[in-house]
C-alpha positions in Angstrom: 34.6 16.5 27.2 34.5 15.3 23.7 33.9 11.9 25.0 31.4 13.1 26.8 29.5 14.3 23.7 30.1 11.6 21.9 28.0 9.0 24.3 25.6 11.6 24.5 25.1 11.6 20.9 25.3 8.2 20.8 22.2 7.3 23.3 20.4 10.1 21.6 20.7 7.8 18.3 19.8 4.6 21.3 16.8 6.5 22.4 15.5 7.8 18.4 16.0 4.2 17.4 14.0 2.5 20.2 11.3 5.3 20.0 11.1 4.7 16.5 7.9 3.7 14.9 7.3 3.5 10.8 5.2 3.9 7.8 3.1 1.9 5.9 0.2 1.2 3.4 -1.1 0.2 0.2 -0.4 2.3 -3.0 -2.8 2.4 -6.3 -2.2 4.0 -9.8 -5.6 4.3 -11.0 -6.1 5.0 -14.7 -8.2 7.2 -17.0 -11.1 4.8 -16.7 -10.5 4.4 -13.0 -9.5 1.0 -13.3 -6.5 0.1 -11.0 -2.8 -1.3 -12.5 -2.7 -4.6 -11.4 1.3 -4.1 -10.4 3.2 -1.0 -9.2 5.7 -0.1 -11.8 8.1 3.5 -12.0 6.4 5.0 -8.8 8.5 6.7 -6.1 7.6 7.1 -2.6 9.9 9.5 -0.6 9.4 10.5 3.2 11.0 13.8 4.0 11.4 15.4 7.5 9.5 18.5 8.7 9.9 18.8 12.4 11.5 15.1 12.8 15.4 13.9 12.9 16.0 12.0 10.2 20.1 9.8 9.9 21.9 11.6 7.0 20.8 9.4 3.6 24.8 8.8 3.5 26.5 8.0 -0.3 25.0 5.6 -3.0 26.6 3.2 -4.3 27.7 3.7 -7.9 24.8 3.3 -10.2 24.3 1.4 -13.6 21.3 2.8 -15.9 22.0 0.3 -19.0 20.9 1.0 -22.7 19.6 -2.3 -23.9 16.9 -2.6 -26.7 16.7 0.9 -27.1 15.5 1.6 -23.8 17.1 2.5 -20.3 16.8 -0.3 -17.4 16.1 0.2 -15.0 13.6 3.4 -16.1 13.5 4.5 -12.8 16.1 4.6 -9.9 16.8 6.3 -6.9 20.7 8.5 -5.9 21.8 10.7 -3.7 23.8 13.5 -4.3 27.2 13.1 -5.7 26.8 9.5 -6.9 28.5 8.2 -10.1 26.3 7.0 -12.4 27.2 4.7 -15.6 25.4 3.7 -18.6 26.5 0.5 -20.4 25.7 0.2 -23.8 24.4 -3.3 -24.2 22.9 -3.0 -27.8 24.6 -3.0 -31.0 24.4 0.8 -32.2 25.5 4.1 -30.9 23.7 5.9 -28.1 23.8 9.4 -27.1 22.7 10.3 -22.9 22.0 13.8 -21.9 19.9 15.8 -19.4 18.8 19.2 -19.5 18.2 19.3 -15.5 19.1 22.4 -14.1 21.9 21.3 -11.4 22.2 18.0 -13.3 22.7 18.8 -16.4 25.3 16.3 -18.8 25.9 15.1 -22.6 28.1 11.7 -22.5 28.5 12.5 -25.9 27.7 9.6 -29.2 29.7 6.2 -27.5 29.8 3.0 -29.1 28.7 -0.8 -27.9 30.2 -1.9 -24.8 30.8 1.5 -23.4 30.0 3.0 -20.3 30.3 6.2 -20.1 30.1 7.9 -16.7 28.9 11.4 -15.3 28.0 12.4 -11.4 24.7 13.7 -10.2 25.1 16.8 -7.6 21.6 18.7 -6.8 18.9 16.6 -5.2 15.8 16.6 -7.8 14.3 14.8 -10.2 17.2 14.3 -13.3 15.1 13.6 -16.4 17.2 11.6 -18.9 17.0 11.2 -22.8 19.3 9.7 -26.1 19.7 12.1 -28.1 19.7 9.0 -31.0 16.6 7.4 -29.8 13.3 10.0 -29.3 11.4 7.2 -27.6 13.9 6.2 -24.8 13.7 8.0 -21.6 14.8 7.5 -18.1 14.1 8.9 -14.5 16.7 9.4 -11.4 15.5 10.8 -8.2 18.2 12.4 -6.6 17.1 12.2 -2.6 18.9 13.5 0.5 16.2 11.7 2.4 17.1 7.5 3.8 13.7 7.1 3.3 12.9 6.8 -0.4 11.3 3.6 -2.6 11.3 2.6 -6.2 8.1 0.3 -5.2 8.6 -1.8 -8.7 6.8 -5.3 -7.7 5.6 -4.1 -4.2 1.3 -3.7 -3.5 2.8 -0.3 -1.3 5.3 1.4 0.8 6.9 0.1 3.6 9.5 2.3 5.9 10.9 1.8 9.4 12.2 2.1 11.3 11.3 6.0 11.3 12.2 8.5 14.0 9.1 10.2 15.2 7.9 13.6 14.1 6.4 15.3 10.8 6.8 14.4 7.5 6.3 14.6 4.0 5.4 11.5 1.4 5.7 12.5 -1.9 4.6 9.6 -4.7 5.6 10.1 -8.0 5.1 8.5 -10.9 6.1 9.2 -15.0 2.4 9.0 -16.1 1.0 10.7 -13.0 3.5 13.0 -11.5 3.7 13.8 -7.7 1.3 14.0 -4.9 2.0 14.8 -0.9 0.7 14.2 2.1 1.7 15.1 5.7 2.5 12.0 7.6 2.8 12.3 11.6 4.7 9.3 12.9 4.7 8.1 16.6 6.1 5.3 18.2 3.8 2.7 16.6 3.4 1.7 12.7 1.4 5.1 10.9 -1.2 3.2 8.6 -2.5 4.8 5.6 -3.6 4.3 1.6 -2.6 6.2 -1.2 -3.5 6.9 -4.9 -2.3 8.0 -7.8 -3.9 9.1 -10.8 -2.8 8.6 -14.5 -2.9 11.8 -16.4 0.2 12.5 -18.8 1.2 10.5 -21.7 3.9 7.4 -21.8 6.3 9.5 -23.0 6.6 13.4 -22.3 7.6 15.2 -25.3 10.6 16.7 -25.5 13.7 17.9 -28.1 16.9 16.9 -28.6 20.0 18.2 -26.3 20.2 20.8 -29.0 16.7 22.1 -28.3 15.6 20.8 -31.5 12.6 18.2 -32.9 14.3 14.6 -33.4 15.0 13.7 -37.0 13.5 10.5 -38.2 15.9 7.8 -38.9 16.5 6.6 -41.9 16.6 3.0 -41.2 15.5 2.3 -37.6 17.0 -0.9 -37.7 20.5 0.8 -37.7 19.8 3.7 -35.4 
């Protein structure tokens, strides 16, 4: 019997994979002025499942968010839940890490150069990420249950197959222009479309320190 079910399941998987089709298309971040960004840069594409079945997204490898110039590389990246997450310190001064997520939230606490200090991201979402040293530096980890999400850093658009048929979401995100959806219905072909974003919130999202407090400014920013 439970070799039975397991062949069954197993040219259900066959069948899904040979009826598959995908999705695909251009993707533009338009600015104030309506000109277009010449390159895709920070902007997330995710495709969620309505009415469709979807293979579980499965574990991420361990992820590396480094601290290098006072800024996090890479700004954007992409988890799924329960991943370990590090954050080398490649500069020469302390940092600080935190998030106030709710279901993410962490403080790595002050750590010195050439630490890596590690923490684990749970609840699907989008973790925002700060130093509590540096105001300016500020970081984004989508936390997807989904196998079909993008960082589209150097791409013209999105690109995902092989896709099982049925109903989806797209979501696009990015820092400057937050998230859009669309309902996507995928067949057995390729499901052509074209997408835009709009820029409409500032570089950097003010925000306090992990004590809920305005930053202080340093007294030498060389050493800080």
């Amino acid at each position: 019997m439970i070799r039975s079910h397991v062949r069954g399941l197993s040219l259900l998987a066959l069948a899904l994979r040979l009826s598959a089709g995908g999705v695909q298309g251009p993707v533009k971040i338009r600015e104030k002025d309506g000109r277009v960004r010449a390159a895709l840069m920070d902007c997330v594409a995710l495709l969620e499942p309505i009415d469709a079945p979807v293979p579980l997204a499965g574990p991420s490898r361990p992820l590396s968010i480094r601290t290098v110039g006072k800024r996090f590389t890479p700004r954007v990246s992409i988890a799924t839940p329960g991943t370990d997450v590090t954050f080398p310190n490649l500069d020469h001064i302390l940092h600080n890490v935190f998030s106030v997520t709710q279901g993410n939230r962490f403080d790595t606490g002050y750590y010195r150069p050439g630490d890596a200090p590690k923490v684990r991201v749970t609840s699907p979402g989008l973790v925002k990420l700060y130093c509590n040293v540096h105001h300016q530096m500020n970081a984004f980890l989508w936390v997807v249950t989904t196998p079909f999400a993008q960082v589209l850093d150097g791409r013209t658009g999105l690109q995902f197959d092989p896709v099982p048929p049925g109903t989806y979401r797209l979501r696009l995100w990015h820092p400057e222009a937050g998230e859009r959806t669309w309902i996507v219905k995928v067949g057995a072909g390729i499901t052509q479309g074209a997408w835009d974003l709009d820029i409409s919130l500032p570089p950097l999202e003010p925000h306090k320190n992990k004590f809920g407090r305005d930053y202080a400014p340093p007294a030498d920013d060389r050493n800080y």
